[in-house]
N, C-alpha and C positions, 0 to 999 in steps of 0.2 A: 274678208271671209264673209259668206252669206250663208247664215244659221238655214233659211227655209231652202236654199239649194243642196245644202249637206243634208238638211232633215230626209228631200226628196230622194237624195241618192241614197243614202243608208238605206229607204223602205226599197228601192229598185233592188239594190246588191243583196238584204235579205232575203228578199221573195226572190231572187232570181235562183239562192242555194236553198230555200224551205224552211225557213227560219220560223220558228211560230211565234217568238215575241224579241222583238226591238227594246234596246234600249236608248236614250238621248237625254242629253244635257235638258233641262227645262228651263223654258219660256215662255211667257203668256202667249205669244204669237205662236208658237208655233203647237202649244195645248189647245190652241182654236183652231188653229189649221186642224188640227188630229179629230178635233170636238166633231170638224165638219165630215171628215171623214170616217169617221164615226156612225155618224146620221145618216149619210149618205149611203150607207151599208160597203164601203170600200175594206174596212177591217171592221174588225171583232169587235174591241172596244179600247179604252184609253184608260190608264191611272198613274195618277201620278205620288213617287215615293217620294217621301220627306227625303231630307239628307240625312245620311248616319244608319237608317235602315237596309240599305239598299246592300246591305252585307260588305261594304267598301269603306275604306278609312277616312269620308269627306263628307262636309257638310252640307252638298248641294242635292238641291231636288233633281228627281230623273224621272224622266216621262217614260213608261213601260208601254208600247205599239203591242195587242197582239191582232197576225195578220190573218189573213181569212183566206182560205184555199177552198177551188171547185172541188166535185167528188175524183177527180179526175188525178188532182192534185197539183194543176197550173195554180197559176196565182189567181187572186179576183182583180187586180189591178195588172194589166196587159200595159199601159205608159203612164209613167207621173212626170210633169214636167215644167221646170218653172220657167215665167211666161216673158214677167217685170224683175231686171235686177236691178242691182245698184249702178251697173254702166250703163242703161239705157230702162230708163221707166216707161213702161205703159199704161196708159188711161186711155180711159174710153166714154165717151156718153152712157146713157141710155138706150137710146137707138143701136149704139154699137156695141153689147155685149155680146158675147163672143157663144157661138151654140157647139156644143164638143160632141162629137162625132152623131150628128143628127140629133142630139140631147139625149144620147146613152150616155155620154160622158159627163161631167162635173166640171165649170169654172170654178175658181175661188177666186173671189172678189171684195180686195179692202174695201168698203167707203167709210162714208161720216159715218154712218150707223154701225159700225161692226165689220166683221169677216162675215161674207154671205156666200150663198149659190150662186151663181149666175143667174139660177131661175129665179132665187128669189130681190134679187138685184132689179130685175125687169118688173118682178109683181110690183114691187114699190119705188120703181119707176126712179132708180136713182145709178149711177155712174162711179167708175171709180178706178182705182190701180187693178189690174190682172193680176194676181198672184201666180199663179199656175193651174194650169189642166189635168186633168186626168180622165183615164177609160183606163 
């Protein structure tokens, strides 16, 4: 199973019925993935509940996604989708990070340093796994 492919569908299947806040099993990876999207202004914002709070009878933390809708009431995320899975990795250089729909959309990019942008991958000129795209 691939937590960041489930993470990406759960936010599709929500925003596809209008959900305004996600819930998810938590993980450092995938609180970063969310941190990025976050920033990125793709949702609202990210927190994350201890375990035992969460009004449920278990002690794991849960990441709360709330999502972010036009005035219109599409979604602000139009595709999320993962890039590198565990059957087939992608990496890239420097040179070859990857530009998402003319750079209105979002890479997300493991490297040595962290989970980055794409954009910011290129500023500092470093390489790395694809996680997935978004617009």
């Amino acid at each position: 199973m691939d937590p960041i492919a489930d993470m990406f569908t759960r936010i599709r299947n929500a925003s596809a019925v209008g959900k305004p806040v996600l819930s998810l099993p938590m993980s450092k990876l995938k609180y970063e993935v969310a941190k990025i999207l976050a920033n990125e202004g793709w949702i609202k914002r990210v927190e994350v509940i201890p375990g035992g709070l969460a009004g449920k009878h278990n002690n794991f933390d849960e990441l709360r996604l709330y999502l972010k809708y036009k005035k219109n009431g599409k979604s602000q995320i139009s595709s999320i989708q993962r890039v590198s899975r565990p059957g087939l990795r992608i990496y890239v250089s420097k040179s070859e990070i990857p530009t998402v729909l003319n750079n209105f959309g979002t890479a997300i990019i493991s490297t040595s340093r962290g989970l980055m942008t794409g954009a910011e991958a290129k500023k500092q000129k470093i390489g790395g796994e694809v996680i997935g795209e978004i617009f």
